[in-house]
Each structure stands twice: as C-alpha cells, then as structure tokens.
N, C-alpha and C positions, 0 to 999 in steps of 0.2 A: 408551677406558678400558682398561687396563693390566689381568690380570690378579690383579695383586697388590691395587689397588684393589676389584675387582667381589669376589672373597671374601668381604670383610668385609658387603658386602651382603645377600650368599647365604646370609651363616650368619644374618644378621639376618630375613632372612625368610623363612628357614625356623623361625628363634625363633618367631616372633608365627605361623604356622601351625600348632606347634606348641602356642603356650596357648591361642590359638582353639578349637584340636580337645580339646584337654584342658578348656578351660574349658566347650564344647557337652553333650561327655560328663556331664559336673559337675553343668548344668544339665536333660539329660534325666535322669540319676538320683533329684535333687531332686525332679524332679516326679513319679517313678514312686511313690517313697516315700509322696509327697502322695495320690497317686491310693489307693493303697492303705491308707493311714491314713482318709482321708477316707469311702473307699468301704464299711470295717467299721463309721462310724458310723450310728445310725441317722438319717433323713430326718425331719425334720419340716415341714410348712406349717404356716399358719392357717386356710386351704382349701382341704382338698382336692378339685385340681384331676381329671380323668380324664387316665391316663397310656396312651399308645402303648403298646403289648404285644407283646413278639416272644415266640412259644410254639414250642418246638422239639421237636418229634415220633419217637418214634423207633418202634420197630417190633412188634408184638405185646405182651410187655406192659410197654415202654417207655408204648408212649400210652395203652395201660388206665388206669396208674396217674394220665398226666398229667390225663385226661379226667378221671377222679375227682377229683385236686384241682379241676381248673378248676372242677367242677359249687358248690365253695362259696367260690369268690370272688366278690367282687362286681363283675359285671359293669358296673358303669356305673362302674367305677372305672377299669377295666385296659381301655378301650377308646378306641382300635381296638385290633382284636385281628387279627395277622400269624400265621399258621399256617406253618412249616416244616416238611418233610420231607424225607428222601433219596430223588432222583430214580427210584429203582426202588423209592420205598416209596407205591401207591396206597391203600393199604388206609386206611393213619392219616389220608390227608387226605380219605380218604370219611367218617370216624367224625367226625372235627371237624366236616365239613360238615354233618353229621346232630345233631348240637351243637347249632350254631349253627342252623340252621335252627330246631329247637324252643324254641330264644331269638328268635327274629325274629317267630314265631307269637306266640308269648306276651304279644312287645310289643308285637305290630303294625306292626314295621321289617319293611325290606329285610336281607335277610343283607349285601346289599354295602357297607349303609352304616357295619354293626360288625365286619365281618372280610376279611378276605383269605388266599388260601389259596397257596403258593409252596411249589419245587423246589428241590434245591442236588443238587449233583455230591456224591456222597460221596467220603472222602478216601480210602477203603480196603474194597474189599468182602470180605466172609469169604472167607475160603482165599487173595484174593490175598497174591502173593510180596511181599517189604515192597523191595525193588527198585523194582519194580514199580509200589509206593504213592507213592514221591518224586516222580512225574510227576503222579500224581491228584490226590498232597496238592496240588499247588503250584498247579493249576488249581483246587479245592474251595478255596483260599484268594482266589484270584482272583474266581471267584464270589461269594462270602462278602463281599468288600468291596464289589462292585457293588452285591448286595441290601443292606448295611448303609446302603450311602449312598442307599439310594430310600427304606430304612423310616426310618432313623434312631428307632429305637426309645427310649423314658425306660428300660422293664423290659426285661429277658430273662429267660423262665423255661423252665430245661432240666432234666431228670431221669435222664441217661445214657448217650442216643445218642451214640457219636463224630459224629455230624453238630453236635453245637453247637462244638464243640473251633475249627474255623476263624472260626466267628461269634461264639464269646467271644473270641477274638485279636484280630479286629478291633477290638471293642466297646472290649476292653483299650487296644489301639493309639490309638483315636480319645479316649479318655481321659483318655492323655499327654499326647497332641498337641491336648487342647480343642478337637475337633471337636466330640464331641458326649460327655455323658456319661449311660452308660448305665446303670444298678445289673443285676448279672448276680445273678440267685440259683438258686441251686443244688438240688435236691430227692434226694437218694440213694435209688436202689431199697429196698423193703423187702424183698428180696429178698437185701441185702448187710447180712450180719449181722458178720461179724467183720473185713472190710476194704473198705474203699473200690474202685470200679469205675474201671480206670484214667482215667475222663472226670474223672470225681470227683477221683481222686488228683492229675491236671494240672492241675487247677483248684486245690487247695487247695496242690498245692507250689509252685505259679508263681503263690498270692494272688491268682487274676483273677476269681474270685467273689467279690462283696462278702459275701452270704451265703453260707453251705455247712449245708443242712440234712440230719440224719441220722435213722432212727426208731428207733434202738436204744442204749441207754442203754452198753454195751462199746464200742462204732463209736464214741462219741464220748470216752471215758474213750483211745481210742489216737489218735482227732483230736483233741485238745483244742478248736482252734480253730473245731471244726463246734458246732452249733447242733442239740441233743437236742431233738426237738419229740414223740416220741411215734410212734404210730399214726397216720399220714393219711388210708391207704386202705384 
C-alpha cells in the first residue's frame, strides 16, 4: 500500500482514538459528579443493617476527640470496627485498644471479633522537607490502597489527621470506579474555630467527604456546605 493510501487510514484512526479518549474522559466525569451528588444525599434502609467501620486515628488530641465521639455511637451499628493510625503513632491504638476492650467486657465478646487495630505509613512527618514528602506521599498512597482493599470499609470516620488524606483518596477512587462505595464523614476539630484544618479544607474542596461536620456555627457560615452540628466533645 502506497503512501498516499495508508494516510487516509492513519488520520482515521487516530479519529476514533481520539473520541474514544474524549468519550472515556466524558464518562469518568459523569460518574465523578454522580459519586458526589449521590454521596451528599442522605442513606436510608428499612433495616438497619451493621456497617464496616474504618476509624482513623490521629494523634494526641486528634483521638481524644475521636474516642469521645465513638463512646456515643452505637456500637452494634458501626461494627466491625478497623482502627488506623500513623505508623509512629502507638499511643492512639493503645487508647482504642483500651476502648474496645471495655466493650468486649461489657458484652462478653472477644475484642477480635469487633475490631481490628492497623498501621499506615504516614505521607509526611512534621519538619519534613515537602520534597521530601513526594516520595512518602506516594508510598502512604500505596499502602492506603492495599489496606483499602482488605478492609473494604461501608463508613469512614476521620477528624483531622493527614493520615486519612490517602485513605479518603482511595475510598473516593474506588467510588468512581464501583469498586466499593464507602460514605467518608468528616468530623472537624473543636479546636478549629474560624477555618478549616487543611485535611478538612482537602476534603471539602475536592467533595470527597460526603459529610463535612463543623462545631462552630462561623466555620460553617464560611463552609456553607459543612454540616453545623454543635458541641460533640
């Protein structure tokens, strides 16, 4: 074949690679939209079933505060219940494990058969250089997907830590892509009165919290879109 012939080919299939990749893009946008519409509505059943629980831990009074809400959920709701923290943080999953213990006495369970307690790489440690962080972020993202795909959690419930930042990415991701769909909700320090804590702010400018909960009636009057609930802790 000549040429002047194969041309006419070449542009043609470069055409149709062309609306292929434009019509792909098209179709994941559509669904990001979806994810995120759907995600701000609220859930209902007709029975409520108990839901997988990822609890994400962060560090002094990151998990003070978590602990405290957990103490008034309802446990036979949000269970199993999956404990994370950042791999140099022992302290929060010794306080959860003292949690849950005193729920295991109570009911006369094994801890192992309502919780589990896991590590993650963090993306970035204080004072490191943000150079630096592109290498850890991108492993703390790696990790983040492994554990996502063992827990495969229903909820996610985070209050701060940059340690959920790579495990609501995923959650987000797996979303899209109907892997798994997870409801991420969001808790803001009470400690954050007048702006959002950049975990916080990531979350609500990239919509990957379905909720976004705030305790302070101005935090929410400059979020609109968070969720004024008061004093938790």
């Amino acid at each position: 074949m000549d040429k002047g012939n194969a041309c006419p080919y070449a542009s043609m299939a470069s055409s149709v690679t062309f609306c292929c990749a434009i019509f792909a893009i098209t179709l994941v946008i559509i669904r990001i939209f979806y994810v995120i519409y759907w995600g701000s509505r609220p859930h209902r059943t007709r029975a409520p079933q108990p839901v997988s629980t990822l609890i994400v831990l962060g560090s002094g009074g990151h998990t003070a505060e978590m602990l405290n809400l957990l103490s008034v959920l309802q446990k036979d709701r949000f269970t199993p219940r999956f404990y994370i923290a950042a791999a140099t943080d022992n302290m929060s999953l010794q306080k959860a494990r003292l949690l849950e213990n005193s729920l295991a006495d109570e009911n006369g369970v094994q801890t192992s058969e309502t919780a589990q307690f896991m590590q993650i790489y963090r993306s970035r440690e204080v004072g490191q250089s943000y150079i630096t962080s592109v290498w850890t972020t991108l492993i703390a993202m790696m990790h983040a997907l492994w554990l996502m795909m063992k827990i495969r959690p229903q909820v996610i419930l985070c209050n701060g830590p940059g340690t959920c930042i790579p495990l609501c990415a995923i959650a987000f991701l797996f979303k899209v892509l109907g892997i798994r769909w997870s409801s991420i909700f969001y808790v803001e320090s009470i400690a954050r009165v007048r702006r959002l804590s950049l975990s916080g702010l990531l979350l609500y400018k990239l919509r990957m919290a379905d909720q976004l909960f705030v305790q302070w009636p101005q935090l929410q009057r400059k979020y609109p879109r968070a969720t004024y609930v008061g004093r938790l802790m």
